[in-house]
C-alpha positions as CSV (number, residue, x, y, z in Angstrom):
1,X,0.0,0.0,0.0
2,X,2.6,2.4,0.8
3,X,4.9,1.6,-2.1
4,X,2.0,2.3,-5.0
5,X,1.5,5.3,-3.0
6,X,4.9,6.8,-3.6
7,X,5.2,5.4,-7.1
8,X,1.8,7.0,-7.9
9,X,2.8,11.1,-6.6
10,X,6.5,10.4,-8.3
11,X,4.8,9.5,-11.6
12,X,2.6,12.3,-10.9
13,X,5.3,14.8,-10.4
14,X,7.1,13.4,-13.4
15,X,4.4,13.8,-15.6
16,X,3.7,17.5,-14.5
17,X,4.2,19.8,-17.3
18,X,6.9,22.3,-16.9
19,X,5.7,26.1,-15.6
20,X,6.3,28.3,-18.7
21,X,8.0,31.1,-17.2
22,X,8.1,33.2,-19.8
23,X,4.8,33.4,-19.8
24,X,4.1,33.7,-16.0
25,X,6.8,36.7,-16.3
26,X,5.3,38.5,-19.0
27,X,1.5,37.6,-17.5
28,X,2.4,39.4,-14.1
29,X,3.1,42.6,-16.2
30,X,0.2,42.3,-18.4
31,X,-2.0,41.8,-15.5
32,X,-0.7,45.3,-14.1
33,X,-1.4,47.0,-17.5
34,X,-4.4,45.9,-17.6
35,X,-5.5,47.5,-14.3
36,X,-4.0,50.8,-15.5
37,X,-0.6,50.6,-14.0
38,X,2.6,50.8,-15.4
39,X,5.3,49.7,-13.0
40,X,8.2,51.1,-14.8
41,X,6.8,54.2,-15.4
42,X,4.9,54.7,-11.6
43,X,6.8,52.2,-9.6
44,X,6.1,54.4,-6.2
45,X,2.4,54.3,-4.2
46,X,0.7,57.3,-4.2
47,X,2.4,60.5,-2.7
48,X,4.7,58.4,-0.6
49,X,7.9,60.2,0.1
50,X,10.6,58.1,-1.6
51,X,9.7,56.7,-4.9
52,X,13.0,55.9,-5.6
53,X,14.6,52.6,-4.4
54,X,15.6,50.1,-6.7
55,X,15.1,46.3,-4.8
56,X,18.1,45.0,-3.3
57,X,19.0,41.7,-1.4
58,X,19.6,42.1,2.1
59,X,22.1,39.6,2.4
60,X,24.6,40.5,-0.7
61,X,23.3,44.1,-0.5
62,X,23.1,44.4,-4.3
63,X,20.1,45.2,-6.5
64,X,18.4,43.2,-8.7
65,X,18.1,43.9,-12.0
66,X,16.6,43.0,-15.3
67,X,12.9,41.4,-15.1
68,X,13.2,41.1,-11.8
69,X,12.8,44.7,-11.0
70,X,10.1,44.8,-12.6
71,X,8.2,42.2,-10.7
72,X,9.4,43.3,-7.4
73,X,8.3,46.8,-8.3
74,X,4.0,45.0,-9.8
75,X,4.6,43.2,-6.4
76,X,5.2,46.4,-4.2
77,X,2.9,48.4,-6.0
78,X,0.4,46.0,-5.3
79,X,0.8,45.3,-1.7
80,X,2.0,48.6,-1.0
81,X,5.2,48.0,0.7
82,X,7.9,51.0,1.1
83,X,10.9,49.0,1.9
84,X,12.6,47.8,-0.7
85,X,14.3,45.4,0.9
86,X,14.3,41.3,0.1
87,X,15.2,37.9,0.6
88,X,14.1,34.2,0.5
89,X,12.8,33.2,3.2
90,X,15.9,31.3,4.2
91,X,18.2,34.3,4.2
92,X,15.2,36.1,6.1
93,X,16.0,33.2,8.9
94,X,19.5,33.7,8.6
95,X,19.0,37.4,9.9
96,X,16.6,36.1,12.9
97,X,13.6,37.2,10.9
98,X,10.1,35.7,10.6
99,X,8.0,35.8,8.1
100,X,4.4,36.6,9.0
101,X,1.8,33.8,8.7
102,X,-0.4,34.0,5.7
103,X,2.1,36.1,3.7
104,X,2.5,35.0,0.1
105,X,6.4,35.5,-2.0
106,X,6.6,36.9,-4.6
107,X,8.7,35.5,-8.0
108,X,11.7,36.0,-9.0
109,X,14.0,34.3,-11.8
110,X,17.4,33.5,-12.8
111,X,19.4,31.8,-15.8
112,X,21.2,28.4,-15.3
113,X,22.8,26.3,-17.7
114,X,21.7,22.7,-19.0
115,X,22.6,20.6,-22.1
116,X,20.8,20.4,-25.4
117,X,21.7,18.8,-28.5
118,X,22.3,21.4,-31.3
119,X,22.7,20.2,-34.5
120,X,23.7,16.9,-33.7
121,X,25.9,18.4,-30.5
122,X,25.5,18.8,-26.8
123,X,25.5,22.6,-25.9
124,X,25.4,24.4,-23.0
125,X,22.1,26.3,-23.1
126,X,20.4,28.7,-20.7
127,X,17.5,28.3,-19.2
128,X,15.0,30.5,-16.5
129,X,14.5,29.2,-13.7
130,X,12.6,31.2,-10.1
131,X,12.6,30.8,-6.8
132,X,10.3,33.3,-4.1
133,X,11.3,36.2,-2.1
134,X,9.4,38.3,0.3
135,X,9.9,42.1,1.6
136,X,11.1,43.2,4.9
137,X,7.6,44.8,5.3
138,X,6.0,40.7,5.2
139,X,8.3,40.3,8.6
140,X,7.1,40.0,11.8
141,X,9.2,42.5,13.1
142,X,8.4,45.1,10.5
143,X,6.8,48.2,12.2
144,X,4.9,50.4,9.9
145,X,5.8,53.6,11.0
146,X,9.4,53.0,11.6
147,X,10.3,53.9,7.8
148,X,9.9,57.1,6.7
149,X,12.9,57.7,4.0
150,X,13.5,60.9,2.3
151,X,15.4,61.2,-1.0
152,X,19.5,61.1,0.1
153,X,19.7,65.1,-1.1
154,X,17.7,68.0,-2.5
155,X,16.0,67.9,-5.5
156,X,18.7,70.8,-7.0
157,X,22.0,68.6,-5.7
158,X,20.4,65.8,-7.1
159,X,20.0,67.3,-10.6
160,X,23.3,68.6,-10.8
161,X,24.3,64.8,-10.3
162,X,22.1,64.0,-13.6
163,X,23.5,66.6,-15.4
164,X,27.3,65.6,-14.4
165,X,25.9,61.7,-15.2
166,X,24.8,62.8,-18.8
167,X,28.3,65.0,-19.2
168,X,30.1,61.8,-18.6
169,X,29.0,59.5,-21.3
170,X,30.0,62.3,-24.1
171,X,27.0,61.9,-25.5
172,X,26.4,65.0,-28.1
173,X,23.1,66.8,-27.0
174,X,21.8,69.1,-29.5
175,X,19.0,71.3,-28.6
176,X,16.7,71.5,-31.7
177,X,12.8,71.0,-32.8
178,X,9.9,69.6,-30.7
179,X,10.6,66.2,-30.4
180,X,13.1,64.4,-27.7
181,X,14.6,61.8,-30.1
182,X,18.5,59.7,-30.9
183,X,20.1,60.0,-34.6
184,X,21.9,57.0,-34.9
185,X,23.0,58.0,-38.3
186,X,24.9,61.3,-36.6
187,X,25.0,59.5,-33.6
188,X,23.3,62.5,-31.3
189,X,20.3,62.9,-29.5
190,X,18.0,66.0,-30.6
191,X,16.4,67.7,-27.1
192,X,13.8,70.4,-26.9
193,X,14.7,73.2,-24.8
194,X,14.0,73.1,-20.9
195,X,12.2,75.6,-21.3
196,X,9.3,73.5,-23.1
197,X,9.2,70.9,-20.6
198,X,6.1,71.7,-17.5
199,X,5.7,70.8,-13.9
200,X,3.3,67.8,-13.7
201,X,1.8,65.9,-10.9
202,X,4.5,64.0,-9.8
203,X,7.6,65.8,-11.6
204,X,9.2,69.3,-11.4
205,X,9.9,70.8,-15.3
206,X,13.6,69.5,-15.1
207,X,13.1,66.1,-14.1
208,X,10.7,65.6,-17.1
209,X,13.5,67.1,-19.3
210,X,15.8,64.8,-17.4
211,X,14.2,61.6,-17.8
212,X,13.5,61.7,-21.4
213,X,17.0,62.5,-21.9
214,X,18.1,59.8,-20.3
215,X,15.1,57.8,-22.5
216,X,17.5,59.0,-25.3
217,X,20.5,57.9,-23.7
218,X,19.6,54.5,-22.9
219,X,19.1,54.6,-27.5
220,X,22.2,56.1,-27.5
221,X,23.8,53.0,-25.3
222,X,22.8,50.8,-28.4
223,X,24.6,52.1,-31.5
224,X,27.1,50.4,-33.4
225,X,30.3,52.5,-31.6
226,X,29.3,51.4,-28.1
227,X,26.6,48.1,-27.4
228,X,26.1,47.6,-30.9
229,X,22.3,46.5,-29.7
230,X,20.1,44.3,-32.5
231,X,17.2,42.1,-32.0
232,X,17.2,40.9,-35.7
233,X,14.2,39.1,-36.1
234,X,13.8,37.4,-32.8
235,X,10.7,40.1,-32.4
236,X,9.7,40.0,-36.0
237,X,7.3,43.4,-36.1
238,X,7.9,43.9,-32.7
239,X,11.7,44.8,-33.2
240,X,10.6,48.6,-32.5
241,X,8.9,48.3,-29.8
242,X,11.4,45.8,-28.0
243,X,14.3,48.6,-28.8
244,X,11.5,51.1,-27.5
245,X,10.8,49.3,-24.5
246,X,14.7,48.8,-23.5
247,X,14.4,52.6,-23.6
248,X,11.8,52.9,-21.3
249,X,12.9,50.7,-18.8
250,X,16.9,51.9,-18.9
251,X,15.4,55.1,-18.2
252,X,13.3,54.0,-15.4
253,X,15.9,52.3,-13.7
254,X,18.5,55.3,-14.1
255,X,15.8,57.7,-12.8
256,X,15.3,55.4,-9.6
257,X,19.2,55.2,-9.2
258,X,19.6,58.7,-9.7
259,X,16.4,60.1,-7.8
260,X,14.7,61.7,-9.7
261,X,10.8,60.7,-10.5
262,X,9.1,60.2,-13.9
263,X,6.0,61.1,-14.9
264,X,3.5,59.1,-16.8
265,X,2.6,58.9,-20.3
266,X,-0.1,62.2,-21.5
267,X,-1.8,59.5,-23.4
268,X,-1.4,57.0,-20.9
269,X,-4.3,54.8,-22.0
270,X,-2.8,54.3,-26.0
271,X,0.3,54.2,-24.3
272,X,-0.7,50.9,-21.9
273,X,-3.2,49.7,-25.2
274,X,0.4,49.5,-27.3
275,X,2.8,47.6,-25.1
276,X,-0.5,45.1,-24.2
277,X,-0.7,44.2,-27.7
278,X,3.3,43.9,-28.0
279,X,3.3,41.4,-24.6
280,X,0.5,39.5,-25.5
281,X,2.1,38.8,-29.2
282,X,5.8,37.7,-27.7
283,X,6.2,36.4,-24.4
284,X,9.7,36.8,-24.5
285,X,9.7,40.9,-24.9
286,X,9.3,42.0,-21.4
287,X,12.0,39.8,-20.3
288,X,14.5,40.2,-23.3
289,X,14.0,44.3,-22.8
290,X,14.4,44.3,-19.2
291,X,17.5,42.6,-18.9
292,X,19.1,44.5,-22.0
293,X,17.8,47.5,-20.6
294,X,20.1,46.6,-17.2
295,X,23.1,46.0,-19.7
296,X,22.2,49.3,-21.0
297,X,22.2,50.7,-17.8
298,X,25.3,49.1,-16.7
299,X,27.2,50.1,-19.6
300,X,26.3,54.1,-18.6
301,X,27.2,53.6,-15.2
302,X,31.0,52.7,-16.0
303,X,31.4,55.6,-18.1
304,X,31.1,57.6,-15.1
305,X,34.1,58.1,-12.7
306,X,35.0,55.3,-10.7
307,X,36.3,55.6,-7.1
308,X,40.0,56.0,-6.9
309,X,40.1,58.0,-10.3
């Protein structure tokens, strides 16, 4: 009785068809657009006071990146935590912490290797793979009111960093026409004045010039002198849009790095309608332009001065 008991879960368990990640991934973010929320664009809750933090891994310190970003950020949003602070729940019992009953992880993925014949030969292949993670405010220790975190400077200190930032790639900023866009073929990008940009809800004038700058520079990351960035035809007629959404998302992680905020789309419901119909034709976009958007990213940050220099 007890040995066709065992044989039955194992077979079970064997026979379970593999979790599509890709599609869980790319669900989770099309399951925020469709509520009307775009975490890379508003990944902050209401008026709180630090919409800032990228998530980072209490135990190594270090931030996550790529895709992952963005579901800590859908995950945040939508259980309104303010720390941005996580770990598995073994590294959370490491520290002495408990997590409280009834809480629920949240997702997060990684690449390992396996072998796969490849035209008749065994290569090394990457694959995705997750495991859970859970936010310092899911702890039983975590007191509500004991974090309230204001931006590390003033607004003006902070963009005289973005402005220093964007003078350090040597990037060629031209100020000309109406429309915030990069010329590969001259290899610049083409800015309005600051004077066109406006104060919005969320955003002084100068931050909205700022971000879309760095919207340009994130483009600018991928031309042929520096990342040399090409999808080919892994997106077919979505090649745009992936290099598009790179953009957005390098820019939304730069602005959360550098502190400054970002506001929303003016046509925000054609602008959620468009990258809907993107994800729900390629379940591989999100992912792909997220973790190219961190390369992007990365590649920016070492232009800047590094300590000792």
């Amino acid at each position: 009785m007890q040995n066709t008991t065992t044989t039955t879960t194992t077979t079970s368990t064997e026979n379970k068809p593999r979790i599509d990640l890709y599609q869980k991934v790319t669900d989770t973010i099309i399951e925020h657009l469709e509520s009307g929320t775009t975490p890379w664009q508003k990944p902050w809750l209401g008026n709180e006071v630090n919409p800032f933090r990228m998530p980072k891994n209490i135990v190594s310190n270090k931030g996550y990146n790529g895709i992952n970003v963005l579901l800590l950020w859908c995950s945040s949003f939508a259980q309104e935590f303010t720390s941005n602070e996580w770990a598995s729940f073994r590294q959370w019992n490491q520290q002495k912490e408990s997590i409280r009953k009834g809480e629920k992880g949240t997702m997060v993925v990684y690449y390992d290797m396996m072998e796969k014949e490849v035209d008749g030969e065994l290569k090394k292949v990457p694959f995705m793979k997750s495991y859970v993670v859970f936010n310092r405010c899911q702890l039983n220790s975590y007191q509500p009111d004991s974090e309230i975190i204001l931006p590390s400077k003033p607004l003006a200190e902070r963009l005289d960093h973005v402005e220093s930032y964007i003078t350090n790639t040597n990037a060629i900023v031209k100020h000309k026409g109406k429309k915030a866009c990069f010329v590969p073929s001259k290899d610049e990008i083409h800015m309005p004045k600051k004077e066109a940009f406006i104060d919005t809800d969320h955003s002084t004038a100068t931050e909205n010039y700022y971000s879309t700058l760095l919207h340009e520079l994130v483009h600018w990351s991928g031309h042929s002198n520096r990342l040399d960035r090409s999808f080919g035809n892994r997106f077919g007629d979505y090649t745009y849009a992936a290099e598009e959404l790179v953009a957005e998302l390098g820019a939304a992680f730069l602005c959360s790095e550098l502190e400054i905020t970002r506001e929303p789309s003016q046509d925000h419901a054609n602008y959620i309608a468009n990258w809907l119909t993107a994800l729900k034709n390629n379940k591989y976009l999100v992912t792909a332009a997220a973790n190219t958007a961190s390369k992007a990213v990365d590649y920016l940050w070492h232009l800047q001065p590094q300590p000792g220099q």
